[in-house]
C-alpha positions, 0 to 999 in steps of 0.5 A, a space after each residue: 313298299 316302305 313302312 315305319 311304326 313305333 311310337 308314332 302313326 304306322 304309315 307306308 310310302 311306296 317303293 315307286 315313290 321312294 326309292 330308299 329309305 331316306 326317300 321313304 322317311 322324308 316323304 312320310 314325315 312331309 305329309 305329317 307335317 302338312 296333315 298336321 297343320 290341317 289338323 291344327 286348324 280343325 280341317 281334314 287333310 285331303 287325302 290322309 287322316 290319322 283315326 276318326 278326325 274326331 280328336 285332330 286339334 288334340 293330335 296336330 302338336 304330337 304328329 307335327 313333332 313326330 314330323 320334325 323328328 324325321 324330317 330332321 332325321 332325313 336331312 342329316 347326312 351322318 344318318 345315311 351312308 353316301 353311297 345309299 342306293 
């Protein structure tokens, strides 16, 4: 299993679905960014949400933006060692 937290959802993506950290990020940060755009339409995501939905028009921008960030983060090369396993 794969886990990330900080200032930003904690959320975890299985080892079977991603096999490396990168994996794991991109992955995460695909949801995000798909739950996000849920959100900012005031619909529930089907299968992910972040608290009581109560709030997600509020909370679309920030988990977009923490989105972008990783997804950015995985499609940089220099973050990532070539022979990643």
């Amino acid at each position: 299993m794969w886990a990330i937290s900080g200032d930003l959802p904690n959320d975890y993506v299985s080892a079977y679905k991603a096999k490396n950290p990168k994996e794991a990020i991109h992955a995460i940060a695909s949801l995000w960014q798909e739950a996000a755009q849920y959100m900012a339409r005031g619909l529930a995501h089907p299968s992910f949400m972040i608290g009581t939905g109560e709030h997600a028009e509020e909370l679309a921008p920030m988990l977009a933006s923490r989105a972008k960030m990783l997804l950015d983060w995985s499609s940089d090369p220099e973050m990532w060692e070539e022979n990643e396993g």
